[in-house]
KESE-790025 format. One line per 3 residues: number of its first residue (from 1); for each residue x, y, z of N, C-alpha, C. Coordinates in steps of 0.1 Angstrom, whole numbers, padded with zeros to 4 digits. Example, Ala and Ser with C-alpha at 12.3 -4.5 7.8 and 13.67 -1.06 7.14 Angstrom:
2
1 = 0132:-0057:0078:0123:-0045:0078:0132:-0033:0078 ~ 0128:-0022:0071:0137:-0011:0071:0129:0000:0079
% end
This chain:
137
1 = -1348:0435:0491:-1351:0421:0492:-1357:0418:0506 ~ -1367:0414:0503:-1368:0407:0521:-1365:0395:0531 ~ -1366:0396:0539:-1362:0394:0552:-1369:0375:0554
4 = -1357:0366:0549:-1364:0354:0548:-1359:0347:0563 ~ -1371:0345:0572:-1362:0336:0585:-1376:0329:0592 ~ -1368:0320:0599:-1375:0307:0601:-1372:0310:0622
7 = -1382:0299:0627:-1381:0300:0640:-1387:0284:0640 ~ -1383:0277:0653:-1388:0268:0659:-1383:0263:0673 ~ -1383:0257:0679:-1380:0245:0694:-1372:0235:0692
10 = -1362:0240:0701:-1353:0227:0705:-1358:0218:0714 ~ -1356:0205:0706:-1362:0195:0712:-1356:0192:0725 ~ -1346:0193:0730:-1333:0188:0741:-1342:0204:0752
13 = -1346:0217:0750:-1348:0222:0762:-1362:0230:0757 ~ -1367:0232:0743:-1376:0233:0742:-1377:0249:0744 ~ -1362:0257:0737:-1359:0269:0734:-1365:0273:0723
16 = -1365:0286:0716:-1371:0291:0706:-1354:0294:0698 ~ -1354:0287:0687:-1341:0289:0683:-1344:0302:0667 ~ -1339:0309:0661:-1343:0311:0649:-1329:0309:0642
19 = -1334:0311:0625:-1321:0307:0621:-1328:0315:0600 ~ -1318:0315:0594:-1325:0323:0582:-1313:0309:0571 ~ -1319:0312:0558:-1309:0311:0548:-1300:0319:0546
22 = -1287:0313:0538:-1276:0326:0529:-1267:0322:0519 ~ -1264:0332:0515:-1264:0334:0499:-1246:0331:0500 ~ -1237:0319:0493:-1227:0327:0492:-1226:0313:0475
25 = -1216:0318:0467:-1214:0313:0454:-1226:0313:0446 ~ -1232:0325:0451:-1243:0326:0438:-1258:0314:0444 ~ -1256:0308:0457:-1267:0294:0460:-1265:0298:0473
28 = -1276:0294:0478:-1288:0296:0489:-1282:0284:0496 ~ -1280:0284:0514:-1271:0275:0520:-1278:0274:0530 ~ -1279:0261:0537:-1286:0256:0546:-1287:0244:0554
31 = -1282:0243:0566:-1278:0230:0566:-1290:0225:0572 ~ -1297:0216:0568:-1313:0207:0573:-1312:0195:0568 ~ -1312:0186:0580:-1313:0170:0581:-1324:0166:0588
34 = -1331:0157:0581:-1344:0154:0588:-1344:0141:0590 ~ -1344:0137:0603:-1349:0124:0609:-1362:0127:0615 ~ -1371:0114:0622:-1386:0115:0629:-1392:0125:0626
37 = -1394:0128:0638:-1401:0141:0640:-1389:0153:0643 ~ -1379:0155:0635:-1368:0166:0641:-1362:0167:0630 ~ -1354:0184:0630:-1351:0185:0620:-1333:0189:0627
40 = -1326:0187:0620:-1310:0192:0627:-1309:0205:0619 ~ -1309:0217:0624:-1297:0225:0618:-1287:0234:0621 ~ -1276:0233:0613:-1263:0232:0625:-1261:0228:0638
43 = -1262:0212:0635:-1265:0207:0650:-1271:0209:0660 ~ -1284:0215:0658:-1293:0217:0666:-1307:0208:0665 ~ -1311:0199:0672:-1328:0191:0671:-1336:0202:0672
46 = -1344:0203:0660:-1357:0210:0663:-1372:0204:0660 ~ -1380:0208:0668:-1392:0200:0665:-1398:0207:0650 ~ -1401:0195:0645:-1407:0201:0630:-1419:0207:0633
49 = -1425:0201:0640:-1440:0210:0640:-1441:0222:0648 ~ -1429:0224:0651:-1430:0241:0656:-1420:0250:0649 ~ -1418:0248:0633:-1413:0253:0624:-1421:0266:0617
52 = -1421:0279:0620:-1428:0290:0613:-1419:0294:0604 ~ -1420:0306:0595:-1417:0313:0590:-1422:0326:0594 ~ -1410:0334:0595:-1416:0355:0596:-1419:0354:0585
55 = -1429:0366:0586:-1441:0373:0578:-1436:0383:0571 ~ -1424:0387:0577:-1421:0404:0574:-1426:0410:0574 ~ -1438:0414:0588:-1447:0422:0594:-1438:0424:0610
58 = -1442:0433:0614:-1443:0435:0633:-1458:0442:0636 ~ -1459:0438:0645:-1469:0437:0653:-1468:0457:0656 ~ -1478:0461:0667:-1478:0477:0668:-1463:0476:0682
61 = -1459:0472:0687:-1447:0468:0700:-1434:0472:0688 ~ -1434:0465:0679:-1421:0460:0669:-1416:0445:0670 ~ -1429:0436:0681:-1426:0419:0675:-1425:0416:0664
64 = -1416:0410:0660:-1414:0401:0648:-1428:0391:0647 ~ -1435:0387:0635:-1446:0378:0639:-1443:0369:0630 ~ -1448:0359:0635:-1440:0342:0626:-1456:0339:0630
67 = -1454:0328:0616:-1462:0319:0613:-1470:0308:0624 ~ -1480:0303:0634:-1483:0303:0648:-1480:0310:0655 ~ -1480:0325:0657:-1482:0334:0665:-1491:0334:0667
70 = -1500:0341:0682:-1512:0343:0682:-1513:0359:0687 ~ -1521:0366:0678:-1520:0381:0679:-1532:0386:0685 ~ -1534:0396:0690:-1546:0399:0700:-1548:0413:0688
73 = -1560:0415:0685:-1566:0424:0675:-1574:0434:0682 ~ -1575:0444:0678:-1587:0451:0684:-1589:0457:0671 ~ -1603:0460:0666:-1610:0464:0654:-1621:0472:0650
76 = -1630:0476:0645:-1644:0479:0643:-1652:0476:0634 ~ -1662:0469:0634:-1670:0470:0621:-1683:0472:0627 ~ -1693:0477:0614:-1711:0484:0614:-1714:0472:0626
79 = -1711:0458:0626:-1715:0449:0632:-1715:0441:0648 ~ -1701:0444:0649:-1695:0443:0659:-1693:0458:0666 ~ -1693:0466:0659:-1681:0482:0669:-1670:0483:0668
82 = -1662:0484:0682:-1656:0481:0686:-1651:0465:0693 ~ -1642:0460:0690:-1639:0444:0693:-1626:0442:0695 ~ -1620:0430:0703:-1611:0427:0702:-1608:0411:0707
85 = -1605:0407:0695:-1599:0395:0693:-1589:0391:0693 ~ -1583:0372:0689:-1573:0368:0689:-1571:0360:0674 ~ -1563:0358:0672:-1561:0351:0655:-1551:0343:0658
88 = -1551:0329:0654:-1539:0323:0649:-1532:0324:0634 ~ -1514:0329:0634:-1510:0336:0620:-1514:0322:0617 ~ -1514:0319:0600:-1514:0307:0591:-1510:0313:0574
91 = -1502:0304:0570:-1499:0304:0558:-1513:0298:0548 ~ -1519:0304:0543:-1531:0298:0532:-1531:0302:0518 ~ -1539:0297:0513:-1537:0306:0496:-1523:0310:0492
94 = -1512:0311:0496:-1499:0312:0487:-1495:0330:0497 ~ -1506:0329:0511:-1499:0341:0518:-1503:0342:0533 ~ -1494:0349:0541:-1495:0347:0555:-1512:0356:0559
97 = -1522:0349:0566:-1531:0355:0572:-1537:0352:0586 ~ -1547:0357:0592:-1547:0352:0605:-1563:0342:0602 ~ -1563:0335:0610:-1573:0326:0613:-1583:0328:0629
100 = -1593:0329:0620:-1601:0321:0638:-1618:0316:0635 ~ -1621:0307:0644:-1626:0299:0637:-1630:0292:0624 ~ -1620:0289:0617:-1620:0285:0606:-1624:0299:0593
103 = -1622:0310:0602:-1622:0318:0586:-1615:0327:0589 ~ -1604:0332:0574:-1592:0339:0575:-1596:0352:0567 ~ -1587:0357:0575:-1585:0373:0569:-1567:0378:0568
106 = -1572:0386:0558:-1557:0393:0555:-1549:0401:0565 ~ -1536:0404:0562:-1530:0413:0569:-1530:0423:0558 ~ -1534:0425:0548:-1528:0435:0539:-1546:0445:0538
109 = -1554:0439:0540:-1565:0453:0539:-1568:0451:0524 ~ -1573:0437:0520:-1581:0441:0508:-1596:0430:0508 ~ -1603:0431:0519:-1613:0426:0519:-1617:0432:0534
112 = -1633:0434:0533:-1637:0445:0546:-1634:0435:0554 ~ -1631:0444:0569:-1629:0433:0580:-1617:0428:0583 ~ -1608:0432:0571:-1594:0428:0573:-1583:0437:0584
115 = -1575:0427:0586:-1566:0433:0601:-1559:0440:0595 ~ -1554:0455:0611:-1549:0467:0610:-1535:0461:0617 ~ -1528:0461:0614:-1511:0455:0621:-1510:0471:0632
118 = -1516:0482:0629:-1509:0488:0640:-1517:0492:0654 ~ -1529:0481:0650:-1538:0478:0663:-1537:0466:0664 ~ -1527:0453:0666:-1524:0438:0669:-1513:0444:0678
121 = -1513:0431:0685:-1498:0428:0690:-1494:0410:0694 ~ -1483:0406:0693:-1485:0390:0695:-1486:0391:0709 ~ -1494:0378:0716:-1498:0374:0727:-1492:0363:0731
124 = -1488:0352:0722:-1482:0342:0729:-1480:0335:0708 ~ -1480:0324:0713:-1484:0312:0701:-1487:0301:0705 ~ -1490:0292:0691:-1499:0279:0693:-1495:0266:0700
127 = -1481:0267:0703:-1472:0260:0712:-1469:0260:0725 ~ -1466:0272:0728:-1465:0279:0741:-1480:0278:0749 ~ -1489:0286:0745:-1502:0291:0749:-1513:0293:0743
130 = -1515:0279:0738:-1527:0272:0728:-1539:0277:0731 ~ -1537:0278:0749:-1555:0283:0757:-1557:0294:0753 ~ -1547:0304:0747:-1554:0319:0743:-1565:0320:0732
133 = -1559:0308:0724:-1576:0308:0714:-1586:0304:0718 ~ -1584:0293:0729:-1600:0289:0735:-1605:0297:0743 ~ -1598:0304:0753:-1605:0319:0758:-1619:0326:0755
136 = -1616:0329:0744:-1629:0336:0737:-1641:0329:0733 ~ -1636:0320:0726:-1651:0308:0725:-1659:0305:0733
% end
C-alpha cells in the first residue's frame, strides 16, 4: 500500500508540520476542522494554502517531495542538450507532475521530455522560496 501524508505551516510560527491518515475499526481517522483560512489538526492551525500532499517519489538526495516543492532538474533533449531547470510539483489530470511555465510533464517517463527523478533534487518550495522560479525567466 502506499505511503499517504500530507505537509503544511503552522500558522502561530510558520513551522512545516506533517501529519498522515490511520486506519483503526476498519475507517480512515483524522482529525480536521476548518475555520478561515486554517485548518486545526490535532490542535494545530495550519495554513490551508500551504497544504501538499507526498508524491511517493524522492528526489536523487532521498527528499521526500510534496506537492509545491520546487525541484531543480537537469536533462537532455536533440533541442536543448544538456539543461537544467526548475519545476514547480502540481497535482493535474488525476496525477502529481511538475510544471513550468504553464506546461507540465510527468514524473513517470511516458511522453518525450519527461523528468528523470534520479537527476532532480528539491530546492526549496513555493512558500518558502517562490524567487527560485523566477530566476530563470
Amino acid at each position: 500500500m502506499r505511503e499517504i501524508k500530507f505537509r503544511g505551516k503552522l500558522v502561530t510560527t510558520g513551522e512545516w508540520v506533517y501529519w498522515y491518515p490511520y486506519w483503526t475499526d476498519g475507517k480512515v481517522k483524522l482529525h480536521i476542522e476548518t475555520c478561515a483560512n486554517k485548518i486545526k489538526i490535532n490542535g494545530m492551525d495550519i495554513d490551508q494554502n500551504t497544504i501538499g500532499q507526498y508524491v511517493v517519489l524522492k528526489d536523487r538526495q532521498g527528499n521526500e517531495i510534496y506537492e509545491g516543492d520546487i525541484l531543480e532538474v537537469e536533462g537532455w533533449n536533440s533541442r536543448d542538450n544538456n539543461w537544467k531547470k526548475v519545476f514547480e510539483v502540481v497535482f493535474s489530470d488525476a496525477m502529481f507532475c511538475l510544471k513550468k511555465d504553464n506546461e507540465e510533464y510527468s514524473f513517470f517517463g511516458q511522453r518525450e521530455g519527461d523528468v528523470q527523478l534520479k537527476k532532480s533534487k528539491v530546492v526549496g518550495n513555493i512558500y518558502d522560496s517562490p524567487e527560485l522560479l523566477q530566476e530563470e525567466q
